[in-house]
C-alpha positions in Angstrom: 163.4 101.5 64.9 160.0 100.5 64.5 159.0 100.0 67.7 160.0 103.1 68.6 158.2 104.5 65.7 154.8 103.3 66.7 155.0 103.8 70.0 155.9 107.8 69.3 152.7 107.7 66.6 150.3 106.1 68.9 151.5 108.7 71.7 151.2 111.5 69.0 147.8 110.5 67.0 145.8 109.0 69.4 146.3 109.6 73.1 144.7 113.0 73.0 144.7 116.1 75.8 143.8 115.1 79.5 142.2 118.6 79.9 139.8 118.0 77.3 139.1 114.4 78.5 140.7 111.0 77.4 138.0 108.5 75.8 138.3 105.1 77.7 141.0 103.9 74.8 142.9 106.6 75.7 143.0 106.1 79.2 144.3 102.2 78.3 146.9 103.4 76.0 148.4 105.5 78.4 148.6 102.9 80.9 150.2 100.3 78.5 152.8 103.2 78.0 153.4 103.4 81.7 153.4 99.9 81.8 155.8 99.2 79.4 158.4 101.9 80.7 158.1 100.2 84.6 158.7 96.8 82.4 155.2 95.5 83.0 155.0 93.2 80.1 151.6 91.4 81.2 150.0 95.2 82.2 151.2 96.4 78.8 149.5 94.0 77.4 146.6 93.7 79.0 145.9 97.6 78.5 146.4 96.8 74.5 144.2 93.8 74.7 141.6 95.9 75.8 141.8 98.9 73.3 141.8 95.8 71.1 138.4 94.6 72.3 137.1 98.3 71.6 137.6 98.8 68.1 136.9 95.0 67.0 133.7 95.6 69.0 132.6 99.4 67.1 132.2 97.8 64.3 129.1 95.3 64.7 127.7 93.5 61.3 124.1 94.0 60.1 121.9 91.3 59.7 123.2 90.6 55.8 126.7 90.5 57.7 127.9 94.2 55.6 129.4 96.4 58.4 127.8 99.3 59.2 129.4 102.3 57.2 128.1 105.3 59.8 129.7 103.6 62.7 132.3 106.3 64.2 134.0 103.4 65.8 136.3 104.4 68.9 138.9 106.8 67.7 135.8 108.5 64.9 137.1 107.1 62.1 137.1 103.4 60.3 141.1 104.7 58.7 141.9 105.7 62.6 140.8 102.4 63.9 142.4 100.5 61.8 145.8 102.1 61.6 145.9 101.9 65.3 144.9 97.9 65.6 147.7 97.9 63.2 149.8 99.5 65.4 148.8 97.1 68.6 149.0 94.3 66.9 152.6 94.7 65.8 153.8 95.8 69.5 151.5 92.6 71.0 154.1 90.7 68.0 157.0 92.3 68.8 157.3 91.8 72.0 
């Protein structure tokens, strides 16, 4: 289903490799996981909400109110962003 879909791409694209380190973002998204497998709704949540706050933050307007196009954002890319607010959004929905 498609829940189960976006769950497995946000574990597979964006949670990264704890040896390497895990950017804050990643750090929430793997508690929501946790959360959400111990049926923590409000955690869950909460964790998303966050990551949410982070990438609707990285991307701050200039003065003339254009966004600024070198901005990495959190996961380095505008695309990456973006797909995964998609992908929060819709669980936050779905749920």
């Amino acid at each position: 289903d498609r829940t189960a879909a976006t769950l497995a791409m946000i574990e597979r694209d964006y949670f990264g490799d704890p040896e390497a380190g895990l950017a804050p973002y990643q750090t929430y998204l793997r508690q929501a996981q946790q959360a959400r497998t111990r049926g923590d709704t409000k955690q869950e949540h909460q964790c998303y909400f966050r990551v949410l706050a982070m990438l609707r933050q990285a991307y701050p307007s200039n003065s003339s109110g254009v966004l600024d196009k070198d901005t990495r954002g959190v996961t380095g890319s505008r695309e990456h962003d973006q797909k995964l607010e998609n992908a929060i959004t819709y669980l936050l929905r779905e749920r």
